[in-house]
C-alpha positions as CSV (number, residue, x, y, z in Angstrom):
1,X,-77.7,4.6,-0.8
2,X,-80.6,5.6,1.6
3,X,-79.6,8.9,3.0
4,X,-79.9,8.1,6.7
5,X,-76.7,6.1,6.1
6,X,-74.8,9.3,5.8
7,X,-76.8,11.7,7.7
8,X,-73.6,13.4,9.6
9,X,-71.6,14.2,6.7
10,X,-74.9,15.7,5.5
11,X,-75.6,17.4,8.1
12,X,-72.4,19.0,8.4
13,X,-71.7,20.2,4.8
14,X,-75.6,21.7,5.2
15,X,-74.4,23.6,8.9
16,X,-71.2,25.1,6.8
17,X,-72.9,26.2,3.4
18,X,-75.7,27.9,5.2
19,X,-72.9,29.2,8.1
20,X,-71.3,31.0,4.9
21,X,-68.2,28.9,4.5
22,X,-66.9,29.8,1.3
23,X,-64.6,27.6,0.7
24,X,-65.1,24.2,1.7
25,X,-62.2,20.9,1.0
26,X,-64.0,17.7,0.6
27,X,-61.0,15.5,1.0
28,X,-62.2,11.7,-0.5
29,X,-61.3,9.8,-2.9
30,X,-65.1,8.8,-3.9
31,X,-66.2,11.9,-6.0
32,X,-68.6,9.6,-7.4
33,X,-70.0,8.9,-3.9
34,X,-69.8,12.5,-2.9
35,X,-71.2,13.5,-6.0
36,X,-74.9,11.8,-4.5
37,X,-73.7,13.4,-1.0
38,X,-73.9,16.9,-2.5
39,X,-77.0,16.2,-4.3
40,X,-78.8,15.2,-1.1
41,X,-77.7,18.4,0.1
42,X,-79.3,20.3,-2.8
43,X,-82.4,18.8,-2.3
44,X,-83.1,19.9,1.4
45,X,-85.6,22.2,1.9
46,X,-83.5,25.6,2.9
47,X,-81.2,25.1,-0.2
48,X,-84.2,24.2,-2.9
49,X,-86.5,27.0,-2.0
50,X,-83.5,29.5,-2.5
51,X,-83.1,27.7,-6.2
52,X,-79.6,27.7,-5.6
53,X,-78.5,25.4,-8.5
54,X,-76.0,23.0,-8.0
55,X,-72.6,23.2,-10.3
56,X,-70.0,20.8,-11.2
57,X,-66.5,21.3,-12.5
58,X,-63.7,19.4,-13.9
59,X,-60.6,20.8,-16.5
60,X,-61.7,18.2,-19.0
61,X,-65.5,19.0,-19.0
62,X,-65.9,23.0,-17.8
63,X,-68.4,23.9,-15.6
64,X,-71.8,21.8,-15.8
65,X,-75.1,23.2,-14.1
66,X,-76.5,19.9,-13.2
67,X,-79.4,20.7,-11.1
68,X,-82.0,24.0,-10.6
69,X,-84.8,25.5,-12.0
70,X,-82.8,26.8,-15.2
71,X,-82.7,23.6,-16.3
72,X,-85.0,22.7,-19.3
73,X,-86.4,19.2,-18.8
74,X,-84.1,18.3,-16.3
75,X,-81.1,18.3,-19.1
76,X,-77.5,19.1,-17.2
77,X,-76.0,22.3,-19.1
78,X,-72.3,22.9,-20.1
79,X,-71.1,26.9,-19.4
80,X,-69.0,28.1,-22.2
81,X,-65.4,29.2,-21.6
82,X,-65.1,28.4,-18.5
83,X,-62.8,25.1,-18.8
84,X,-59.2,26.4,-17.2
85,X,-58.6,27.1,-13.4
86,X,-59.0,30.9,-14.1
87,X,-61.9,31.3,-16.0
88,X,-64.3,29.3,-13.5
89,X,-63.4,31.5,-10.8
90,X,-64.0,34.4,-13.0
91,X,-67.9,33.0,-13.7
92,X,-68.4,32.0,-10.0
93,X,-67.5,35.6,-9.0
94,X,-70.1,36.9,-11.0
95,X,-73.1,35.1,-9.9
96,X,-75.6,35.7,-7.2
97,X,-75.8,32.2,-5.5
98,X,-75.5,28.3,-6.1
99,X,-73.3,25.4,-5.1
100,X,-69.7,25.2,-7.0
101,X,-67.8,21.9,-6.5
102,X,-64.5,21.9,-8.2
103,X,-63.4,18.5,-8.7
104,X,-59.5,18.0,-8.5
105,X,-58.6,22.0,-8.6
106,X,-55.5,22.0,-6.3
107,X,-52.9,21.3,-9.0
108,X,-53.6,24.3,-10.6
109,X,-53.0,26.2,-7.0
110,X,-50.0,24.4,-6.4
111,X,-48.1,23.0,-9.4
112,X,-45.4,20.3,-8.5
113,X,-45.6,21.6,-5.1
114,X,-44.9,25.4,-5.5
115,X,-48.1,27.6,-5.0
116,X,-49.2,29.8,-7.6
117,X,-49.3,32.9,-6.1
118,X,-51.7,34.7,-8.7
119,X,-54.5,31.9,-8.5
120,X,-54.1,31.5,-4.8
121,X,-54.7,35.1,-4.7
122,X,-57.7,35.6,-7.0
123,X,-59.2,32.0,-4.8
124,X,-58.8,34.9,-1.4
125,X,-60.5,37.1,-3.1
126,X,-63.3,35.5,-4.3
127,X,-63.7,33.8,-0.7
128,X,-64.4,37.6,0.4
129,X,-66.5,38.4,-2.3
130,X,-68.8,35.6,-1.7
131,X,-69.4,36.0,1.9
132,X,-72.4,38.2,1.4
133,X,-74.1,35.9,-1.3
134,X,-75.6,32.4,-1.5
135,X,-72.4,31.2,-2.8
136,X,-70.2,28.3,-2.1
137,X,-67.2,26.8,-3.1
138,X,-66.6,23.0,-2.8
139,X,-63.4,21.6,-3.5
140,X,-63.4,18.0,-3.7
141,X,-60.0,15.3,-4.2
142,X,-58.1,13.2,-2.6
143,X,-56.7,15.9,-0.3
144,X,-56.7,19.6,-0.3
145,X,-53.2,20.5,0.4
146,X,-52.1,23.0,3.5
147,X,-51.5,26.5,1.8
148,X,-50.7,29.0,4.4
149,X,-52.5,32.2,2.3
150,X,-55.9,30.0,2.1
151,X,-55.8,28.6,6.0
152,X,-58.3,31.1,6.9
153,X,-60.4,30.8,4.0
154,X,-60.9,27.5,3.6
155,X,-62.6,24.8,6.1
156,X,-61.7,21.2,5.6
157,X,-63.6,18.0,6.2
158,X,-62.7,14.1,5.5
159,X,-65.6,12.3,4.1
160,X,-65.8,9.2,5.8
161,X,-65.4,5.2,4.5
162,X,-69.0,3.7,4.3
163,X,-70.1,2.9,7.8
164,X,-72.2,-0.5,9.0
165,X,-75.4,1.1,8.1
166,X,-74.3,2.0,4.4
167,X,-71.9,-1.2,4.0
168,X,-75.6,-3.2,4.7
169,X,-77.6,-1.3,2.2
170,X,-75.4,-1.6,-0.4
171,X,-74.8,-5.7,0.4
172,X,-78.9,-5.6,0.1
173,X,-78.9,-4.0,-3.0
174,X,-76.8,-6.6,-4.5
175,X,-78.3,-9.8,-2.3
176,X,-82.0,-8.1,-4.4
177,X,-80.2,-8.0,-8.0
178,X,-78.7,-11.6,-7.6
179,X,-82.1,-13.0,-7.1
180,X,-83.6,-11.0,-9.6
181,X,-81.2,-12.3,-12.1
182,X,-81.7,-15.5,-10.7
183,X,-78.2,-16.0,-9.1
184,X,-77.7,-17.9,-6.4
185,X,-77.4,-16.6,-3.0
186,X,-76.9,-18.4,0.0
187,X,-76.3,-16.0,2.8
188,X,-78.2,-16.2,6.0
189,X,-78.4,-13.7,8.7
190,X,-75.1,-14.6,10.1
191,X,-73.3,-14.7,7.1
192,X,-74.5,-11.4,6.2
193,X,-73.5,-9.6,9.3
194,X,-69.7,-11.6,8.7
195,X,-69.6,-10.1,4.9
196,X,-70.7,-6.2,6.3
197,X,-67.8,-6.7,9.4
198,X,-65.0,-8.0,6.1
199,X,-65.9,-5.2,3.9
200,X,-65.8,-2.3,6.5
201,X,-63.1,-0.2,6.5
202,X,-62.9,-0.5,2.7
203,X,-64.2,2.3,0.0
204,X,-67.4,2.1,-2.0
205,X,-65.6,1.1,-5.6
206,X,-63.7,-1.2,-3.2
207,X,-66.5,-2.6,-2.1
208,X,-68.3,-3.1,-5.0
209,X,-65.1,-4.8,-7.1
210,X,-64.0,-6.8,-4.3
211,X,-68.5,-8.0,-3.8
212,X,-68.0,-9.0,-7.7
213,X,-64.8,-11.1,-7.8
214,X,-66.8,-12.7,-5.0
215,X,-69.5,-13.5,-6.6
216,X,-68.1,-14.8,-9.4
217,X,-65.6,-16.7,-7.8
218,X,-68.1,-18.6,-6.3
219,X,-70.7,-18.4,-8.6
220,X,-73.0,-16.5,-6.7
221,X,-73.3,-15.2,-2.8
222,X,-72.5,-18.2,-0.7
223,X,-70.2,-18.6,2.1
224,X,-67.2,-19.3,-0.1
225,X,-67.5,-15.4,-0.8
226,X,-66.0,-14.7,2.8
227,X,-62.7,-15.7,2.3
228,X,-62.3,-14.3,-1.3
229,X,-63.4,-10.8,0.4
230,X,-61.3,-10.9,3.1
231,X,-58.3,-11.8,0.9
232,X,-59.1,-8.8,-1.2
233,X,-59.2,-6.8,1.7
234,X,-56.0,-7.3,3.1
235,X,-54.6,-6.8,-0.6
236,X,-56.5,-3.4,-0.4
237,X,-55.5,-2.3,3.2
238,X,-51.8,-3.0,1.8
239,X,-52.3,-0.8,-0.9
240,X,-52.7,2.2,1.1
241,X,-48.9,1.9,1.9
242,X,-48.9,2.4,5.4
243,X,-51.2,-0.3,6.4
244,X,-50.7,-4.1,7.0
245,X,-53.5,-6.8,8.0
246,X,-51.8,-8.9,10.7
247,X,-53.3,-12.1,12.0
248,X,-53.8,-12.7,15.6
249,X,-52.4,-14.8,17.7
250,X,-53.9,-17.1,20.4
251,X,-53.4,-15.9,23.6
252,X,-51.7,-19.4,24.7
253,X,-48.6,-18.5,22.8
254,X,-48.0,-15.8,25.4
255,X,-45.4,-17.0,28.0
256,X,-45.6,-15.2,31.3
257,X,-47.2,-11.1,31.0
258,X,-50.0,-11.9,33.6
259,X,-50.4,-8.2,34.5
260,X,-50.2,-7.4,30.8
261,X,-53.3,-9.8,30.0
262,X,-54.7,-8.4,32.6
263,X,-55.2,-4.9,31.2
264,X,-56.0,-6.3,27.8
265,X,-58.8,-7.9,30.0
266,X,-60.3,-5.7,31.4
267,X,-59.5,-3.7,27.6
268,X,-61.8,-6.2,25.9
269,X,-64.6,-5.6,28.8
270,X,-64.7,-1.8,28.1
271,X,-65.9,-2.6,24.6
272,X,-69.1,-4.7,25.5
273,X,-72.2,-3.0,25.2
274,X,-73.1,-3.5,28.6
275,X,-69.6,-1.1,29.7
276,X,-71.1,1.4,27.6
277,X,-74.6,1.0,28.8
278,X,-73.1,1.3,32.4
279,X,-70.8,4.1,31.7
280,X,-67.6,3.2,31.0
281,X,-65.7,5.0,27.8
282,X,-63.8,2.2,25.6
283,X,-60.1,1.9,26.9
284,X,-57.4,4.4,24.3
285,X,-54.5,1.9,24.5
286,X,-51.7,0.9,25.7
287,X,-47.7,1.9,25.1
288,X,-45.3,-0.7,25.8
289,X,-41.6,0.5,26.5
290,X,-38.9,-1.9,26.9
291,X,-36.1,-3.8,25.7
292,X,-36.1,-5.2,21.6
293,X,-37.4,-9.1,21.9
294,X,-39.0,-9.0,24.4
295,X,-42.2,-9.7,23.3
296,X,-44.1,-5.9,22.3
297,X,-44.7,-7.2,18.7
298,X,-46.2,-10.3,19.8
299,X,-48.4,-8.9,22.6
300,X,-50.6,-6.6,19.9
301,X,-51.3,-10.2,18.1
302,X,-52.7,-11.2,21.2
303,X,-54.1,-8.5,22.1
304,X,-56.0,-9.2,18.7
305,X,-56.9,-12.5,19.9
306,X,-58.0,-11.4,23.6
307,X,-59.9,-8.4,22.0
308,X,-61.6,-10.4,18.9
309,X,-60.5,-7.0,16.6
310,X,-58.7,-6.6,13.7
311,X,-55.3,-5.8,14.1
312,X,-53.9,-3.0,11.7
313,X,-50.3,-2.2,12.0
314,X,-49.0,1.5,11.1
315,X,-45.7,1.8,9.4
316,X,-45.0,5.7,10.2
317,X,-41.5,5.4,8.3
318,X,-43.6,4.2,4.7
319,X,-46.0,7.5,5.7
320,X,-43.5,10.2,5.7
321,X,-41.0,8.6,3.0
322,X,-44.5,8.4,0.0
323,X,-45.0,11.4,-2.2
324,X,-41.3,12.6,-2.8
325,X,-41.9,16.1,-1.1
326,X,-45.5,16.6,-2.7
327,X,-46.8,19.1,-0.2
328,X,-49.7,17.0,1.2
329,X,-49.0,13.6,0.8
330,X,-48.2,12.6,3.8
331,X,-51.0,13.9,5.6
332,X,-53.0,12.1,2.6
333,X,-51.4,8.5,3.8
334,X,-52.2,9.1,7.5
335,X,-55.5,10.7,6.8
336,X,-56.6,7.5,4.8
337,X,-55.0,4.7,7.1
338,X,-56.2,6.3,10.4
339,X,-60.2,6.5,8.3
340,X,-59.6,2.7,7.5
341,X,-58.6,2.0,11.4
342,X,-61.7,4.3,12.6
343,X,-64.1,2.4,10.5
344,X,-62.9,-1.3,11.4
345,X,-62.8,-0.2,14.9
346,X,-60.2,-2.6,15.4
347,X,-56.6,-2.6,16.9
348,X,-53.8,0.2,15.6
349,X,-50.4,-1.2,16.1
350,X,-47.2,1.5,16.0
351,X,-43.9,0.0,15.9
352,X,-41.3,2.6,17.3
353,X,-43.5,5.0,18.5
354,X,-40.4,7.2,19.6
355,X,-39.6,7.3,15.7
356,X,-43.2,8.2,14.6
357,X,-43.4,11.1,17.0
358,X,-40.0,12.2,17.5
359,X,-39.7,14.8,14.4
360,X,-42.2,17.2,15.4
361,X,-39.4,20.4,16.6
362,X,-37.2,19.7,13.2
363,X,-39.7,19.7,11.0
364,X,-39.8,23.5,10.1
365,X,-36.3,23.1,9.2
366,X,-36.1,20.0,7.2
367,X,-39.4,19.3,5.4
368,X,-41.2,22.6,6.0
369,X,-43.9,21.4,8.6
370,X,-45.2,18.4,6.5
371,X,-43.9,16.3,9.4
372,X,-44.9,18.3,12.4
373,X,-48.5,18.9,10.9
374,X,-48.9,14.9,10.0
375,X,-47.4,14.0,13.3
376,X,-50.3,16.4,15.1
377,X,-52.3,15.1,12.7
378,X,-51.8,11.4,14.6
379,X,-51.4,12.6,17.9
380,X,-54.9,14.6,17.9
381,X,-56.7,11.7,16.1
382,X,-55.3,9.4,19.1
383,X,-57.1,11.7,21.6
384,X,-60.2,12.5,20.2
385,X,-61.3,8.7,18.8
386,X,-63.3,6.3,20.7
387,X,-63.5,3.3,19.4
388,X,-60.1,2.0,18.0
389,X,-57.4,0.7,20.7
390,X,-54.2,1.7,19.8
391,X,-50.9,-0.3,20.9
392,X,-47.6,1.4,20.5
393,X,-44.3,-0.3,21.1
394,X,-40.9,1.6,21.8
395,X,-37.6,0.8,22.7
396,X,-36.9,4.2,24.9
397,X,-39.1,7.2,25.0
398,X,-37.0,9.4,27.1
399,X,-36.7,11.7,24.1
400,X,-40.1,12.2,23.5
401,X,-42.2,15.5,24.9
402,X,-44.5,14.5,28.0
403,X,-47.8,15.3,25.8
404,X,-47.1,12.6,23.1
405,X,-47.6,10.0,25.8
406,X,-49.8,11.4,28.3
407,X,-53.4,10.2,29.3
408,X,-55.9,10.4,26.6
409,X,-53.6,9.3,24.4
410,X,-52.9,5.7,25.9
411,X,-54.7,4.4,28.9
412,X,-51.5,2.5,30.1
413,X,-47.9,2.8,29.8
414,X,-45.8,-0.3,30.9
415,X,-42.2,-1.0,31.0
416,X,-41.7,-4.3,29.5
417,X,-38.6,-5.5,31.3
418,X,-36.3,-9.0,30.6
419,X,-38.1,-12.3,31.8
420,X,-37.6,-13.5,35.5
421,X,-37.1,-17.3,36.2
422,X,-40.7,-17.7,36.3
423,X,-41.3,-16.1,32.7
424,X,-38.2,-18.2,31.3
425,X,-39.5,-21.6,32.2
426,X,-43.4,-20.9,30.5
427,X,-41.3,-19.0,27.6
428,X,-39.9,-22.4,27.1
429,X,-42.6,-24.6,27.7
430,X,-44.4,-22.4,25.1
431,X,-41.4,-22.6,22.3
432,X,-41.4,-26.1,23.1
433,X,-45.1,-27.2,22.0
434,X,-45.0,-24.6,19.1
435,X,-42.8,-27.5,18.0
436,X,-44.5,-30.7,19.1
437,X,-42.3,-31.4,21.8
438,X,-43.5,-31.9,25.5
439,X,-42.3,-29.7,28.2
440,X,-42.5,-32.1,30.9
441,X,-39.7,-33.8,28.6
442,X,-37.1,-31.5,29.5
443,X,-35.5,-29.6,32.5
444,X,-37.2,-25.8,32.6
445,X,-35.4,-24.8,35.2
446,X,-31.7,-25.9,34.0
447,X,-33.0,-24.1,31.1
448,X,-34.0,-20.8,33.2
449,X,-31.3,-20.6,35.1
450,X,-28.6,-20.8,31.7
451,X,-30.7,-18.0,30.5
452,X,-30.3,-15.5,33.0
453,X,-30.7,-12.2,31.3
454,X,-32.3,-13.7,28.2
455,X,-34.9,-11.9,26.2
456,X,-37.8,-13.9,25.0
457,X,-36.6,-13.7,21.8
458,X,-33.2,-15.2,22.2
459,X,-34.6,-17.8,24.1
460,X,-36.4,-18.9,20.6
461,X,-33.1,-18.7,19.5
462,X,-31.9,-21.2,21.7
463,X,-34.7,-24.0,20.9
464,X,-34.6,-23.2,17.3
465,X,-30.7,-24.1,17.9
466,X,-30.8,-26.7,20.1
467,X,-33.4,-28.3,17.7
468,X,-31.4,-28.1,14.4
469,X,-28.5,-29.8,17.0
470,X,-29.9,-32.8,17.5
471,X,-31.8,-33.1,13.3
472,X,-28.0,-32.7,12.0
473,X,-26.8,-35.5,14.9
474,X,-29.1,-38.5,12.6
475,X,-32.3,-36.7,13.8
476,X,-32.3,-37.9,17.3
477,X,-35.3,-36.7,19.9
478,X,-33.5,-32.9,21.0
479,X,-32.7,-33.0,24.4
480,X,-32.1,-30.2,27.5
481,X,-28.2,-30.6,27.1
482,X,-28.8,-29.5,23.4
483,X,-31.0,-26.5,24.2
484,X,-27.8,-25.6,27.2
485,X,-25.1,-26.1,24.8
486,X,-27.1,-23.3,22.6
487,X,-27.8,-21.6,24.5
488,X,-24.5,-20.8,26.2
489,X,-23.2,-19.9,22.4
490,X,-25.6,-16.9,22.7
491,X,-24.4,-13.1,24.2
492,X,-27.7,-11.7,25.5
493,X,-28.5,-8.0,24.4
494,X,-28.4,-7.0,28.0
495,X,-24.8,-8.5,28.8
496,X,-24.0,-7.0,25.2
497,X,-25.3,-3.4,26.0
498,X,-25.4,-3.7,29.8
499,X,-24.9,0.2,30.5
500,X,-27.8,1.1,28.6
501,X,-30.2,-1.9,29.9
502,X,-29.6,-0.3,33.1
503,X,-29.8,3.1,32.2
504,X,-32.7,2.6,30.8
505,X,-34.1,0.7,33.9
506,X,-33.1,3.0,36.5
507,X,-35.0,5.7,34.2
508,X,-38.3,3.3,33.8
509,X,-37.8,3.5,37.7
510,X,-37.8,6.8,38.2
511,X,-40.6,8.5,35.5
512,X,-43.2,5.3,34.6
513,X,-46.1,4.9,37.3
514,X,-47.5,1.8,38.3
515,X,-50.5,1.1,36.5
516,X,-54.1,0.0,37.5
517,X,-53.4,-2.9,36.2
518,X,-50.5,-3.5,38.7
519,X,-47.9,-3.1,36.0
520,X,-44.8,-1.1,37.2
521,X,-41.2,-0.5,37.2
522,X,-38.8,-1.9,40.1
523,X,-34.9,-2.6,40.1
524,X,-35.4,-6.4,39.7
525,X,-33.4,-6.8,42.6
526,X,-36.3,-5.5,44.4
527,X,-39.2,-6.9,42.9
528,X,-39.7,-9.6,40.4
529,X,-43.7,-9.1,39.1
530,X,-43.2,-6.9,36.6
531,X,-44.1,-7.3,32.9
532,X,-41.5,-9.6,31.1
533,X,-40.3,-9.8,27.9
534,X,-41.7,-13.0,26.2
535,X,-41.7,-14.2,22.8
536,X,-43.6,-17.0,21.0
């Protein structure tokens, strides 16, 4: 791993040890990787000339001295008694100065959740102890849970996935030892920039499993590897538990929404290197509010599509219910699906945004903070990234606090309204060659004007109907009069819950701006451009 590939994360932990952090949380799941991070940090120049030794620790080895000047022949050397949680501390209170990393130390602080309040203690008081010497204290796991008595003493970082630069190096390194044990590789330069963009976003053992199945899948490095990798990768992403790989959709399976492609337009442009070389920051995103089926889902596959980015979907619900009230585990699952989305630099779809955001003032009361702190967690995340386009969808937001929708957050907030005439007729002519059957065949605007007050997806409903109609009546060709009579079975949502369509309008009305992109809210009896609902 050539160093430069990491120089940040480098940098930073060098700026904190010599800054006299005393406690620092690594939070990773790589301690192998992180293990070479900290040794690189040894090594430079301010650290080695103070001999500060570097020390490792784990409950099933002690504490190891594995690099410094007390070292004979280079040899790594085990410290006696100091294998349990107490005794290490203990030691490390006693010396003058050197590195400490304490790999996977916060079960002993917290047991099953419930802190310990004599080890938490004696960990504060060795934090003030410490100040005044070359002395620090690296924890490093999975993450470092939130314990009120250490919030002051301890600093936490994320170490991030491995980024282009690193993902290259270490598909060089293995490209070198195929050929030198004469294995075949076939990977141009194009191929090799479309293996580094399908393993980004994943870990380094990741990497390196998912690189071998690859290989010997396909006997060697050849293009058949790119389809075996991305497979893994999805399997991977899925893994995380919050995470799902969803395939795009071509932007000709979008009926109607012409203001809405217009802002993922002009979305895609901010992107280009030549925005950024003029300028202009990358677009945050885009909230869509509006009415079930009409069409939010399907509009962050195309935005996929118009983009060319990866699209990511967040499942908030699968976030707060993992870990069974382990304090942490939460913020564990956001903290590792949000570094996935960061390093793809792709599309982050959230489904009921109003449900992923909407727990933050109960959260003292019911889960002690773990969903408040994992929901600011998010929201800052959202306002401080650059290079990730988040899409959220919700049904109503008029519960939600003005500063977990505001500017900086999303770019663009739209009501997505039910489809005018206009929308229903290319709704249809879409949901019509989706199924090999040619518009021009039928009557669009009989069909528009029976589905009055239709969302997107129940106009589906009534092809998919009208179609099974005429298979059951000896499989004749499916005719308009099929599609009607289906259609007319069907109660819309909005005749079904007409109060609260309107409610809901009137409100869209009164508190959502019109956009730059021209997208805005009017009584449709007023204006009929707006953003409709439209499924494929």
């Amino acid at each position: 791993m050539p160093p430069e590939a990491l120089e940040k994360i480098v940098t930073e932990l060098d700026v904190l040890i010599r800054a006299r952090y005393p406690l620092i949380a690594i939070n990773t799941a790589e301690e192998a990787r992180f293990h070479r991070i900290i040794q690189a940090v040894a090594q430079l120049k301010c650290h080695r000339e103070k001999d500060k030794g570097l020390f490792v620790w784990s409950r099933t080895t002690g504490l190891r001295q594995i690099a410094g000047s007390e070292l004979k022949g280079g040899k790594e050397m085990s410290l006696p008694d100091t294998h349990d949680a107490t005794s290490v501390l203990e030691y490390i209170g006693q010396q003058k100065k050197g590195l400490f990393v304490l790999c996977d130390y916060s079960p002993y602080l917290a047991p099953y959740g419930q802190e310990d309040p004599q080890l938490v203690r004696r960990l504060r008081e060795l934090a003030w102890e410490i100040k005044g010497r070359h002395i620090n204290v690296l924890f490093v796991e999975r993450q470092f849970p939130d314990l009120s008595p250490l919030e002051k003493e301890i600093k936490s970082i994320e170490l991030p996935l491995p980024d282009e630069r690193e993902v290259t190096a270490m598909l060089t390194r293995q490209m070198q030892s195929l050929r030198d044990g004469d294995v075949r590789v076939e990977a141009d330069e194009r191929l090799q920039e479309q293996l580094v963009q399908a393993l980004l976003g994943l870990a380094e053992s990741d990497i390196e499993n998912v690189l071998a199945k690859a290989i010997i899948s396909g006997n060697g490095l050849t293009h058949d590897a790119l389809p075996v990798i991305l497979d893994e990768k999805k399997s991977v992403i899925k893994g995380t538990g919050a995470l799902t790989y969803t395939h795009a959709e071509p932007a000709d399976h979008l009926g109607g929404y012409h203001n809405l492609r217009h802002i993922l337009t002009e979305a895609a442009a901010t992107f280009t290197p030549a925005a950024k070389a003029y300028g202009v920051e990358p677009m945050k995103g885009l909230l869509m509010v509006g009415l079930p089926g009409c069409g939010k889902d399907l509009t962050k596959k195309i935005a996929s599509s118009v983009l060319g980015k990866s699209l990511l979907d967040l499942d908030f619900g699968s976030v707060m219910g993992e870990g069974g009230g382990v304090i942490g585990s939460s913020a564990l699952t956001i903290k590792r699906a949000l570094s996935i989305a960061t390093t793809l630099k792709g599309i982050l779809g959230i489904s009921e945004f109003e449900k992923a955001v909407g727990g933050l003032e109960s959260s003292a009361k019911t889960d002690g903070g773990e969903t408040a702190r994992t929901i600011a967690y998010l929201l800052n995340w959202m306002q401080e990234q650059s290079d990730v386009f988040v899409i959220g969808t919700a049904n109503d937001v008029r519960g939600l606090a003005a500063e977990q929708t505001r500017q900086g957050r999303f770019s663009h907030i739209v009501f997505v309204d039910l489809p005018t005439t206009a929308d229903r007729r290319e709704i249809f002519a879409v949901h019509l060659r989706k199924r090999d059957r040619d518009p021009a065949s039928f009557d669009l605007e009989e069909l528009a004007s029976v589905t009055e007050g239709f969302s997107g997806a129940e106009i589906e409903a009534a092809v998919k109907a009208g179609l099974l109609c005429a298979f059951m009546d000896g499989e004749r060709e499916v005719t308009t009069i099929d599609i009607v009579h289906r259609a007319q079975s069907i109660q819309p949502t909005s005749l079904i819950k007409r109060e609260q369509v309107e409610s809901l309008r009137n409100w869209a009305k009164d508190h959502m701006a019109i956009s730059a992109g021209g997208v805005g809210v009017t009584p449709l009896s007023e204006r009929t451009q707006l953003v409709r609902a439209l499924e494929m």
